[in-house]
N, C-alpha and C positions, 0 to 999 in steps of 0.2 A: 357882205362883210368879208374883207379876208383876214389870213393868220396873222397880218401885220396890224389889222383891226381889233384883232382882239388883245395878241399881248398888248398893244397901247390901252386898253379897257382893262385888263387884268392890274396893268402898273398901276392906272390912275388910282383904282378901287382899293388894290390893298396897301399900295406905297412902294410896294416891291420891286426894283432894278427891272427895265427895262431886257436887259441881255439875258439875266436868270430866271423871268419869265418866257421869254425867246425857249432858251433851254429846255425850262418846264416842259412847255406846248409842246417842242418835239420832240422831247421822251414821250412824252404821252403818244401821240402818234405812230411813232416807231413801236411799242409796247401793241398796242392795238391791232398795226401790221402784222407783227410776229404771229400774233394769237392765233390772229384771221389766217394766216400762212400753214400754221401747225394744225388748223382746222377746229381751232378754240372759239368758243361764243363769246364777248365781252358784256357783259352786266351793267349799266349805270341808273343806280333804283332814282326814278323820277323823272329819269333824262330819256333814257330809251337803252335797245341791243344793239350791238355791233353782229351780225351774226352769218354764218355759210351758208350760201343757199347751195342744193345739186340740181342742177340742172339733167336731164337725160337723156339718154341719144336720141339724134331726132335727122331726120332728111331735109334736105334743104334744096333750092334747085339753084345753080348757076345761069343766069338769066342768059347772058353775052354769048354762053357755050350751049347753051339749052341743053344739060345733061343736071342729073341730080347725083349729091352727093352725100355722104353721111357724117354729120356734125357729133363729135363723140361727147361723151359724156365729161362735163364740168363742174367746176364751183367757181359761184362768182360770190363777192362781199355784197352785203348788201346792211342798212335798216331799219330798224323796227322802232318810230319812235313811243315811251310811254304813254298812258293813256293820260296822264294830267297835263305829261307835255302838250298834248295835240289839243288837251280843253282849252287851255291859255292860249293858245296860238288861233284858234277857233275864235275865241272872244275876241283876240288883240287885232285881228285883221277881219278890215270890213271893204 
C-alpha cells in the first residue's frame, strides 16, 4: 500500500477531498519527523510507537581495505507496533 493508497481510502471512508486528505497524511508525517528529529517518542494508543533508538559505538571492519574502523554512536527511528495491532495482524494473515 502506498501514501497514494491510502489517502484514496481515507477520501472514500469519510467523503473528505482528496487534496485535503493529501495534506492531512503529510502533516502527519512531517509532525512525526520532527519529533523523531528533536529525539521525541511519538504515541499512537492502539496503533503502535514512533520511537529513537541509540545505537552504540561499535568496530566494524572495511572488507576491500581489510583495516577496522570505528562506527560512532547513533540514533536511528525505528517501530514499535501495539500489542492489539500485532493480535489482528496475527489473525488476519495466514
Amino acid at each position: 500500500m502506498t501514501k497514494a493508497d491510502i489517502v484514496n481510502e481515507i477520501s472514500e471512508q469519510t467523503g473528505i477531498e482528496k487534496l485535503q486528505v493529501q495534506h492531512t497524511v503529510e502533516a502527519f508525517m512531517v509532525s512525526v519527523k520532527s519529533a523523531l528529529a528533536k529525539g521525541d517518542n511519538v504515541y499512537l494508543r492502539g496503533f503502535g510507537s514512533f520511537i529513537v533508538k541509540k545505537r552504540a559505538q561499535k568496530t566494524g571492519r572495511l572488507i576491500s581495505k581489510n583495516t577496522t574502523i570505528v562506527i560512532p554512536a547513533h540514533s536511528v527511528p525505528a517501530f514499535k507496533p501495539a500489542k492489539t495491532f500485532i493480535g489482528k495482524v496475527k489473525k488476519s494473515v495466514k
